[in-house]
C-alpha positions as CSV (number, residue, x, y, z in Angstrom):
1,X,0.0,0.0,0.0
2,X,1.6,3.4,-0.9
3,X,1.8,6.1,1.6
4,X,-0.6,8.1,0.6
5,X,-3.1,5.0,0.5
6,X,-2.3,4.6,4.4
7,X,-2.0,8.4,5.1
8,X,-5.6,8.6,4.2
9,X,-7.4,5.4,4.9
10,X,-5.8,5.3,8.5
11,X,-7.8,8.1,10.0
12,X,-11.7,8.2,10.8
13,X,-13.7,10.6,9.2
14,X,-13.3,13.1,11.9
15,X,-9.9,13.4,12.2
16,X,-9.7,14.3,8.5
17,X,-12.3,16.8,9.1
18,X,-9.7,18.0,11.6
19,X,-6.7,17.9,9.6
20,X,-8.3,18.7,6.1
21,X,-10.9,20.5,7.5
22,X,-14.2,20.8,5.3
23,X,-12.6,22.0,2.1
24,X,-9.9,19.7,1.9
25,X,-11.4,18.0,-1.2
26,X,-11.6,21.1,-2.9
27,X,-8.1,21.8,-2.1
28,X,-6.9,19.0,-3.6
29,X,-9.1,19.8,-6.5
30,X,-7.1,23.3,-7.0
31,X,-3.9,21.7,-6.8
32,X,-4.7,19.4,-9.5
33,X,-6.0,22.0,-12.0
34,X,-2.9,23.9,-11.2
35,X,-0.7,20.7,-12.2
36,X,-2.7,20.7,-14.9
37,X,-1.7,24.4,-15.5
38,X,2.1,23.7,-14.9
39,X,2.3,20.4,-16.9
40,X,1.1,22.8,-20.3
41,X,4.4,23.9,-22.3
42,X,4.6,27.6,-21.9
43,X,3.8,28.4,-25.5
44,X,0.3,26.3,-25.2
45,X,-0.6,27.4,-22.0
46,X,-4.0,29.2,-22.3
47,X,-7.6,28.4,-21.6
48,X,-8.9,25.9,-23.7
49,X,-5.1,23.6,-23.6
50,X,-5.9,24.0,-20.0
51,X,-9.2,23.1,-19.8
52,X,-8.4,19.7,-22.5
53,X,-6.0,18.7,-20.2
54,X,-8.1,19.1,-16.6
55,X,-10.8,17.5,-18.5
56,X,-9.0,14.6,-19.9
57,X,-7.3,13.6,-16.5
58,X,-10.6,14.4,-14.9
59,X,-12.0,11.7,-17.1
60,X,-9.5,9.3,-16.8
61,X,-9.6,9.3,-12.8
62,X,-13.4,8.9,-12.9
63,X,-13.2,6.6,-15.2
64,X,-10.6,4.4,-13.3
65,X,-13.1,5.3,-9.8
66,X,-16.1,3.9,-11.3
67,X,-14.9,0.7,-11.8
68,X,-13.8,0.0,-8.1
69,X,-15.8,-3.2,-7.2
70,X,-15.0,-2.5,-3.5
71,X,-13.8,0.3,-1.6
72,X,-10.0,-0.4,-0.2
73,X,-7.3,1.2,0.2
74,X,-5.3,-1.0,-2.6
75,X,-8.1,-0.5,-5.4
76,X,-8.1,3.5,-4.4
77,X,-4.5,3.7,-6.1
78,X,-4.5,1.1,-8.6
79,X,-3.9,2.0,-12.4
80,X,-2.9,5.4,-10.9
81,X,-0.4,7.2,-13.5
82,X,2.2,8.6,-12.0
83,X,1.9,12.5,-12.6
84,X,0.9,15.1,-10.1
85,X,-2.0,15.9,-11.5
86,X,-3.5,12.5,-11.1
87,X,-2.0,12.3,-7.7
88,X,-4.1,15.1,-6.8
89,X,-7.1,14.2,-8.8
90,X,-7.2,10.5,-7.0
91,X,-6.1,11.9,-3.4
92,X,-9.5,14.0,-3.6
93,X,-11.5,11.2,-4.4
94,X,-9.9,8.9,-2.0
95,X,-10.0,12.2,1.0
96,X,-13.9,12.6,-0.5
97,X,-14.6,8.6,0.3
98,X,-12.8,8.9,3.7
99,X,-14.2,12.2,4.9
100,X,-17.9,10.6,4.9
101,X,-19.6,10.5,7.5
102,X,-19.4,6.4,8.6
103,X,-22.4,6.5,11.1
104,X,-25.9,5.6,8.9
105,X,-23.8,3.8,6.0
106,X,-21.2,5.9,3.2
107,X,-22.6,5.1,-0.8
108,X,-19.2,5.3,-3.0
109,X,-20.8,6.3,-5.9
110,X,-21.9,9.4,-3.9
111,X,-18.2,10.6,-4.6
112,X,-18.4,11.0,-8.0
113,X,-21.0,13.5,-7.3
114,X,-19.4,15.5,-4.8
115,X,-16.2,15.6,-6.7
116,X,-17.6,16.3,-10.0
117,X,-19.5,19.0,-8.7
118,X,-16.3,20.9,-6.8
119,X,-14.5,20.2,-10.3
120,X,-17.3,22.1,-11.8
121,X,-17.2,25.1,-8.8
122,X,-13.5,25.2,-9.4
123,X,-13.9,25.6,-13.5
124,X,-16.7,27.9,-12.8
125,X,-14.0,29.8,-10.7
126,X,-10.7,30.1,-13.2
127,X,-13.4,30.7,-16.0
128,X,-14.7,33.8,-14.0
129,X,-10.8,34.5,-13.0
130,X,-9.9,34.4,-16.6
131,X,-12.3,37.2,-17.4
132,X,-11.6,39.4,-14.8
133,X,-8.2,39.2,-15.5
134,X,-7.7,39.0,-19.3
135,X,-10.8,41.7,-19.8
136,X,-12.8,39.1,-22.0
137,X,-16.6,39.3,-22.1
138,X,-18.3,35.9,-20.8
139,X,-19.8,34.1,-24.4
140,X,-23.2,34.5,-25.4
141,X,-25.2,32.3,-25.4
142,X,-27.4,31.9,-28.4
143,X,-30.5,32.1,-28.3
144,X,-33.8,31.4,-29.8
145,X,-36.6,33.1,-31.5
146,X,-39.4,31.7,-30.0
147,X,-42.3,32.1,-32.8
148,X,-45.9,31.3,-32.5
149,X,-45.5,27.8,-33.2
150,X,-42.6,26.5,-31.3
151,X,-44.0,28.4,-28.2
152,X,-45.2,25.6,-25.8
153,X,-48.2,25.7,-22.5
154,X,-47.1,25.1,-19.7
155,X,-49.2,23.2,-17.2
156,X,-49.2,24.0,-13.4
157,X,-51.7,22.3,-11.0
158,X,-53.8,20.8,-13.8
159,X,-53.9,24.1,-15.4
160,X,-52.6,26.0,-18.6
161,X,-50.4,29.1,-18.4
162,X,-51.3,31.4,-21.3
């Protein structure tokens, strides 16, 4: 078992909470997307190289997560590839396993959720950074024309909305 498999399967939800305190997972989160950052060459390091690259080691660790048949501390690092950026990626799903509470029964594929959805804060977050930083106007969405026949009712308590 590697250290960091012991370092964070040894300790009850509690004293992680301690340690990592409550944003921990999101922690780890950060420091993977700024591997991710750090691994880009400095000629393609912008935006969308970025956001391939979180997404494609994103993918890959979920990917590898979802197809743990039982939670221990061996299958947690197994077909882990050895950059920091999965490091990082795999320590916040482990830290997200461990950090639930025990008492009423954990449900591992409730990680994938947490951890996608602090992914998606954290992308959110550099996205918004981005802007504020480089001056660039948030995309438009497009939008469209609603004409008479596309417009659809919509039914509330058994009635129609006009």
């Amino acid at each position: 078992m590697s250290w960091e498999a012991f370092r964070l399967t040894s300790k009850s939800p509690s004293e992680l909470m301690e340690v990592m305190s409550p944003n921990g997972v999101d922690h780890l989160i950060r420091e993977m997307l700024m591997a991710c950052w750090r691994f880009l060459p400095p000629e393609n390091r912008n935006m969308a190289s970025w956001r391939k690259h979180a997404d494609d080691v994103f993918h890959r660790n979920m990917r590898t997560w979802r197809t743990i048949k039982k939670p221990t501390p061996q299958a947690f690092f197994e077909n882990l590839l050895p950059h920091p950026e999965d490091g990082f990626m795999r320590q916040a799903l482990v830290l997200s396993w461990m950090m639930l509470p025990r008492a009423g029964g954990r449900v591992f594929a409730d990680v994938t959720t947490i951890v996608t959805s602090i992914y998606q804060r954290n992308l959110d977050a550099w996205e918004s950074d981005n802007r504020t930083f480089t001056g660039t106007k948030p995309k438009a969405k497009k939008s469209t024309k609603v004409t008479k026949s596309t417009k659809k009712k919509s039914v509330k308590n058994g009635k129609r909305k006009k």
